[in-house]
N, C-alpha and C positions, 0 to 999 in steps of 0.2 A: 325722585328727580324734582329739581325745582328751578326755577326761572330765577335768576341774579339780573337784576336792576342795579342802578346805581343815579338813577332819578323816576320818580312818582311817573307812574305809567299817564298821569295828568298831565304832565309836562309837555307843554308842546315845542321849544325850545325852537325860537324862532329862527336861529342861525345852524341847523345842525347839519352836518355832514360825515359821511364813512371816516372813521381812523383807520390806519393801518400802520404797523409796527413791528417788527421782530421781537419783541419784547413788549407781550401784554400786561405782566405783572407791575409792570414799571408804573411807582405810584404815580407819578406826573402823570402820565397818561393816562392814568383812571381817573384823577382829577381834569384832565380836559376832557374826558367822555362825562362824568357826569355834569361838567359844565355846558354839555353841548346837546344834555339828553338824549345821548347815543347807548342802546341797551345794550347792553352784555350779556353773552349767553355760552353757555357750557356744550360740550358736543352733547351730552347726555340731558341736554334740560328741556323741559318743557315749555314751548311756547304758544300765548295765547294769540290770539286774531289781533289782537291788538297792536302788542307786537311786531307780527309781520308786516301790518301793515304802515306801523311806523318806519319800518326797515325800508317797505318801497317807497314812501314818500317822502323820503330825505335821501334817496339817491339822488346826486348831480352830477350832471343834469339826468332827471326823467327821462325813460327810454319805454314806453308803454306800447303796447300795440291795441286797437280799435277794441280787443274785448278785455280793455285793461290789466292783459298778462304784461310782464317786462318782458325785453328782448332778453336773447342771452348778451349776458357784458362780465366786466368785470372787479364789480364795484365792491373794494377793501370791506372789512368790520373787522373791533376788534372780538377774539374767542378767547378765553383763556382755557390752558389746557391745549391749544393749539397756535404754533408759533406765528403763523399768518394764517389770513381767508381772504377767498372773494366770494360772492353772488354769482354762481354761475349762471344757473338757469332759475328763471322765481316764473310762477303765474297758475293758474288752478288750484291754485292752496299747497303750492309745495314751492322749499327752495332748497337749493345742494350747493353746500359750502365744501369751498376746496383747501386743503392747507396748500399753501404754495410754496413749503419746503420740503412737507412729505411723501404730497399727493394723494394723503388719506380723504377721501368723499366722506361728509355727512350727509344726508339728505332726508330733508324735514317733509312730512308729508300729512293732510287735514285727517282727523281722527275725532268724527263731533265737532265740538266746539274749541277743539283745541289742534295745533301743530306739534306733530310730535316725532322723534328721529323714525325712520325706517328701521326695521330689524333686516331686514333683504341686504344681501349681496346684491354685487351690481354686472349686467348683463349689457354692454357695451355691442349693439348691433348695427354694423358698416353697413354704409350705403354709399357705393351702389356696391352690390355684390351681385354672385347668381349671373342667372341667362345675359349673354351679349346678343346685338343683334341677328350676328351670323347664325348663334344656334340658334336665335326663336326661329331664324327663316330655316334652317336647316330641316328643323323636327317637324315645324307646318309643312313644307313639301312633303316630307313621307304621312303625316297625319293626311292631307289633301288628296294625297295617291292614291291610299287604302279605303279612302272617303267616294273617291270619284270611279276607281276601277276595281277597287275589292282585295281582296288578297287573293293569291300571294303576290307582292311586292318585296321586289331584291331590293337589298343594299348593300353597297359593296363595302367593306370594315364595319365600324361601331360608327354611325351616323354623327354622332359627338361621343366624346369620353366619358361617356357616367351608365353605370352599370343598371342605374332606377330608368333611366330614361330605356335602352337600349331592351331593359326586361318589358318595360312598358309596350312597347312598339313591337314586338315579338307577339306580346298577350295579343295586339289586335289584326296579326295575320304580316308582319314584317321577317322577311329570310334575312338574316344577315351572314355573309359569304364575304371569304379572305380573297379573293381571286372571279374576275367576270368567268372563268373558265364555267366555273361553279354553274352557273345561270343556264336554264335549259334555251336554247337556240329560240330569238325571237320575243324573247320576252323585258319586262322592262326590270330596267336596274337603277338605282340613283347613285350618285356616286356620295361617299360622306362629304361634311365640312372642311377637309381639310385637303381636297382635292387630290388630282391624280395625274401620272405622268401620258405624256402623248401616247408611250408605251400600253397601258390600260386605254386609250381611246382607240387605238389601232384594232386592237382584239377585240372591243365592243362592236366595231364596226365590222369585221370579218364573222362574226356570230349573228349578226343580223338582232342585235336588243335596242331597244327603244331607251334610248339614255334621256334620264332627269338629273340635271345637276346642281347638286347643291353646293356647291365648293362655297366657302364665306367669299365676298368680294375682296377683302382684304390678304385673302390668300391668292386669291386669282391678281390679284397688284402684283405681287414677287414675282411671279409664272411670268409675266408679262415683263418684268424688270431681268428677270433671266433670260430672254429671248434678244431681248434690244443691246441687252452686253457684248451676247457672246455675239449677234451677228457684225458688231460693229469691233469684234476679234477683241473683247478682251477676258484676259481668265478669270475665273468667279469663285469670290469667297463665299461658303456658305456659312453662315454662323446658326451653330442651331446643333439638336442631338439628331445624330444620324438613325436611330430608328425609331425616330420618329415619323407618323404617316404624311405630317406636314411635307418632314425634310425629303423623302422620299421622292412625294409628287414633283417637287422643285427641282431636284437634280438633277430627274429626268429629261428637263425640260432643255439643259446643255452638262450632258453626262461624261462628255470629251474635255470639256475646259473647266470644269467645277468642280472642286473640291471643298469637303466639310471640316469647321473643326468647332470644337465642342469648349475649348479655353484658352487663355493667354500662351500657355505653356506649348501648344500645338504649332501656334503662330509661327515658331523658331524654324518649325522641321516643312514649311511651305515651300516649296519649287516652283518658280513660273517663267516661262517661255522670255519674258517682258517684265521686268519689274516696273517698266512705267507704264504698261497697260494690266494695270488688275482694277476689279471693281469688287465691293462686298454688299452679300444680302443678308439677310438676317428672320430669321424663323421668327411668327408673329405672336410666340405665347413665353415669349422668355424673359429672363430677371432681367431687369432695365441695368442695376448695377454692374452686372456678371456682362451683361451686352455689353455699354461702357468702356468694359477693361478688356475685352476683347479689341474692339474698336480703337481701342488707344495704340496695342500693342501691334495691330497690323498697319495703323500709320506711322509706327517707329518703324515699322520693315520696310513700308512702301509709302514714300512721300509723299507720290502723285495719284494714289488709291484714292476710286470715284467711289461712291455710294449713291442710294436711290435720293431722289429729289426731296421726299418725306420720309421718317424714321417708317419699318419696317415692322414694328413693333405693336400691334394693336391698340388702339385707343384702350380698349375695355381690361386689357392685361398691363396695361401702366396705371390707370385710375382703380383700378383692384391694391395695385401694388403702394400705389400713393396713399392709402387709405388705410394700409394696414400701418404704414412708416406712423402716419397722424398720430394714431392711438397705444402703438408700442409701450412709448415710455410709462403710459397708465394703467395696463393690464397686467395683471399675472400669468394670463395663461391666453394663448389664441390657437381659436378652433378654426378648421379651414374645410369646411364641407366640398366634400368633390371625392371621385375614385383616385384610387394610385396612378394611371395610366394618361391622368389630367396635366397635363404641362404646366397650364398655367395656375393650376390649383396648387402643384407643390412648389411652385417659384413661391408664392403667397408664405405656405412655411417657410422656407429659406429664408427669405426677406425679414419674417420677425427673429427667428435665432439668429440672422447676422448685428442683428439689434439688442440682440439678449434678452429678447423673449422669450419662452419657452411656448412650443405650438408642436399643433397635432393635425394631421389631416385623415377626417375621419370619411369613410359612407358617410353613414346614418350615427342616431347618436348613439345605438346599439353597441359601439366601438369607443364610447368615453370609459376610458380605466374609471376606477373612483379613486386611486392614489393621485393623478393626476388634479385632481379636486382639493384636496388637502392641503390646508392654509392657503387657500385662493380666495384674494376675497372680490375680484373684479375680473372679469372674464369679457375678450374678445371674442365675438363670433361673427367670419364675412363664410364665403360661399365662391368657389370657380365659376369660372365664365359658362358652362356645363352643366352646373348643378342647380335641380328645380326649387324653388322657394319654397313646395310641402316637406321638404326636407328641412330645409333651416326651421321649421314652423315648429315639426316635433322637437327639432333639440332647442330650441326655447324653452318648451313644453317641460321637456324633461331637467331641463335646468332649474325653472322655476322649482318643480320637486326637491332641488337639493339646496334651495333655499337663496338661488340667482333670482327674487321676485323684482327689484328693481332693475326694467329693462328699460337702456335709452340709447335711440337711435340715432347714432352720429350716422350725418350725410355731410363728406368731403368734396362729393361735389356734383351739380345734377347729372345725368345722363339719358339723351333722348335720341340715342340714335335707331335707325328702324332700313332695312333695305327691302327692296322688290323684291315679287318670286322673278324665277329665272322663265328666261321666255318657253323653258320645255314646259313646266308644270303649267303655264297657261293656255301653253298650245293643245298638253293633255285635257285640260280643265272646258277648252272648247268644244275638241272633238269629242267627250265623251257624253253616252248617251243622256239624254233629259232624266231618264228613271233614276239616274245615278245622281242625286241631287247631293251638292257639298252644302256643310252647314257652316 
């Protein structure tokens, strides 16, 4: 490998600036780069300090940040050998040139005294992925429980969808039970994230159990948007998969006027008492496009169809989903950490194959094929709203092993959301004794 100049690396060339061209070979344009003291370099060539650093200091304008890394931007050179580039990201002694016809990455990174290509594949890691706020609040309430009263603590379903989290909480003294019936008379139950019908709070209360409820606040929004429809008499669409624990808890809550349907195609075969009194809800871990085209087609059936004042739809299962659309076009392959049972972990798959991605929703990374791997040279990996960050951590881990060592973390967009515990687990957290210290 060697370094192609086409002016004395002395050259300071007072006037210079990025080319860019679809055609690097084009002699005039090597003639205005070496008029301009602009180096030229090969994907495969080696670049000194020198170099780079001429490369940042005739970006215009300069875009430095306080420990003189560059921002990311997207300032042209010409490469030959590749039909266009920009500077995506430069500072630490690495910069990653994109072609902007192929989307092939180089990425140049310090090696001694010299900048030289990466051998690594590239390991594309979303953010925000992993825990929403509902589950971190969800899994602390039963962590708190077992913390403050001991085991055994009920739970009624899987606490969240993730089979690491559900084993974990099991290890330290959690029952989890399909039915309050389950629950011996008197004792405390919490109910999952994803709430439950009046029906389950009726029975809880005839058993005499001490309810903790975690239901996410955003799920407890529909419960409440279902109540205010039907009493005000109108019928309810529920959009969402019928066995699901979400959709369950919400139908119960007007079981007489509410009906599910799961796609456009359903829309057709609806009945309602009033076609100008229907209202639609919608289940808060579903594909925003598939939502959409539901939405579209139940206002072609009902004109005068209300919906809730704010979409229905979780913050944290749209910005999972916006995040995986960002990086699509750049990846070969997208991994989606979460269990099968995760809603919004396999929207996340969907999302990229309706994109023409190719994507897997794994556990752990115990479950990556290695045929899947094969001729991959950029790999996406985000995580369900469910699934713990020790997980994503191994399948890094394990990526790196197969030669994914360049890992770079796209964040599409911050995320800070955080909610209360519920006033049971504090009112538990009060009455329980001093020796029972929470940590």
């Amino acid at each position: 490998m060697q370094t192609c100049r086409l002016a004395s690396s002395r050259q300071r060339g007072r006037d210079c600036c990025p080319l860019h061209h679809r055609d690097p070979f084009d002699r005039s344009l090597v003639a205005q780069a070496q008029a301009l003291g602009i180096p030229i370099v090969s994907a495969d060539a080696v670049l000194d300090r020198y170099d780079i650093k001429r490369i940042w200091e005739n970006l215009t304008p300069p875009r430095r940040n306080r420990d003189h890394s560059l921002q990311k931007t997207r300032h042209p050179l010409l490469i030959p050998g590749v039909s266009s580039a920009y500077i995506d990201q430069a500072g630490s002694g690495r910069v990653l040139l994109m072609d902007t016809n192929s989307g092939e990455r180089v990425t140049y990174q310090e090696q001694g005294k010299r900048i030289v290509p990466t051998q690594s594949k590239t390991l594309l890691l979303l953010k925000p992925r992993g825990f929403c706020a509902g589950v971190v609040r969800a899994i602390d309430i039963v962590r708190i429980a077992l913390e403050a009263f001991g085991p055994p603590i009920y739970v009624r379903k899987e606490i969240v969808h993730n089979r690491f989290v559900v084993e974990e909480l099991q290890g330290k003294g959690a029952i989890f039970v399909d039915s309050v019936d389950e629950v011996p008379n008197g004792e405390r139950v919490i109910y999952s994230a994803h709430g439950v019908s009046p029906e389950v709070r009726d029975a809880s209360q005839q058993r005499g159990l001490r309810v903790i409820d975690a239901t996410c606040p955003l799920v407890t929004k529909v419960h409440v948007e279902a109540v205010k429809f039907a009493k005000e008499g109108y019928s309810l669409i529920l959009i969402g998969h019928r066995d699901h624990d979400e959709v369950i808890g919400t139908l119960g809550e007007a079981p007489l006027v509410t009906q599910v349907v799961g796609n456009p195609a359903e829309v057709a075969a609806l009945t309602v008492p009033d076609p100008n009194r229907v209202a639609y809800l919608t289940q808060t871990t579903l594909s925003l496009d598939e939502t959409r085209d539901i939405i579209e087609a139940l206002r072609e059936r009902f004109p005068n169809i209300k919906g809730p004042a704010a979409q229905d739809i979780c913050y944290a299962t749209e910005n999972r989903q916006v995040a995986v659309k960002h990086v699509a076009s750049e990846a070969d392959l997208l991994l989606v950490v979460g269990s099968d049972n995760s809603s919004n972990s396999k929207r996340l798959v969907e999302v990229a194959r309706s994109l023409g991605t190719s994507a897997h929703l794994i556990d752990s990374y115990r479950n990556i094929e290695p045929n899947w791997l094969e001729g991959v040279k950029t790999i996406a990996l985000t995580a369900g709203a469910s699934a713990p960050e020790c997980l994503v951590e191994e399948v890094v881990k394990f990526l790196a092993g197969k030669g994914f060592g360049n890992v770079q973390e796209v964040e599409v967009m911050p995320e800070n959301v955080r909610f209360g515990l519920p006033p049971e687990i504090v009112e538990a957290i009060a009455s329980a004794p001093a020796s029972a210290g929470v940590e």
